[in-house]
C-alpha positions in Angstrom: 15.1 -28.0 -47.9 17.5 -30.5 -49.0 16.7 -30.1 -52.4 17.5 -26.4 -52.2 20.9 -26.7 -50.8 21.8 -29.6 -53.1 21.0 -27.3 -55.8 22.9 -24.6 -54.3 26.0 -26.9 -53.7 25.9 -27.8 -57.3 25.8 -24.4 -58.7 28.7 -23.4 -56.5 30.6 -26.4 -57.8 29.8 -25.4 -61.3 31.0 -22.0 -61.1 34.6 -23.5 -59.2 35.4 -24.9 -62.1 34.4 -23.0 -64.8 36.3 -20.6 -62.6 39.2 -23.0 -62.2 39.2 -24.0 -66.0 38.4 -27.6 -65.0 36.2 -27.6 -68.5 38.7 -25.4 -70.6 40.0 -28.3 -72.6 37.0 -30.1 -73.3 35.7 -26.8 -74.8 38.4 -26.9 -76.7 37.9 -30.2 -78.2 34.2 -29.7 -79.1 35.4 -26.2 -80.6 38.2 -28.2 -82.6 35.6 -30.6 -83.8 33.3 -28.2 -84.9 35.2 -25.4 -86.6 38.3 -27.3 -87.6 36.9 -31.0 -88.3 39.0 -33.4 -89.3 41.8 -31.8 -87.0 43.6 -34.0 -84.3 43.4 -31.7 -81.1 46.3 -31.3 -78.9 46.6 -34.2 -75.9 45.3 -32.7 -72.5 49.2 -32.3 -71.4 50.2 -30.7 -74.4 47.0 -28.1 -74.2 48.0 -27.1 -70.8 51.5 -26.5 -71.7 50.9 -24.3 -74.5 48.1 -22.5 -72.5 50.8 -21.6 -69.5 53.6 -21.6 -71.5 52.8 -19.3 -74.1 52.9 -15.6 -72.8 50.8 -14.6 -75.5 46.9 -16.1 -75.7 46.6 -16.9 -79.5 43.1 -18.1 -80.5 42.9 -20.2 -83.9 39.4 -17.9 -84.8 
């Protein structure tokens, strides 16, 4: 029984914060790394800034 509500915690956890964005930047890096290598990827601060800042959502692909 445990088991079952400790994998039913987790899975509620996991869709918070995809829901949240909590994992939006990391994405981004491993994105960055594999279609752009060799590019330095924004700092965390700087991501979040353009991401809220910017009114329109431009994608690099």
């Amino acid at each position: 029984m445990r088991a079952a509500v400790a994998r039913a915690a987790a899975g509620v956890r996991w869709y918070w914060t995809t829901l949240m964005g909590d994992h939006d930047y990391e994405r981004y890096v491993a994105h960055l790394a594999r279609v752009h290598p060799g590019e330095e990827p924004e700092s965390i601060r700087e991501y979040w800034r353009s991401r809220h800042d910017s009114p329109v959502q431009a994608r690099c692909c």
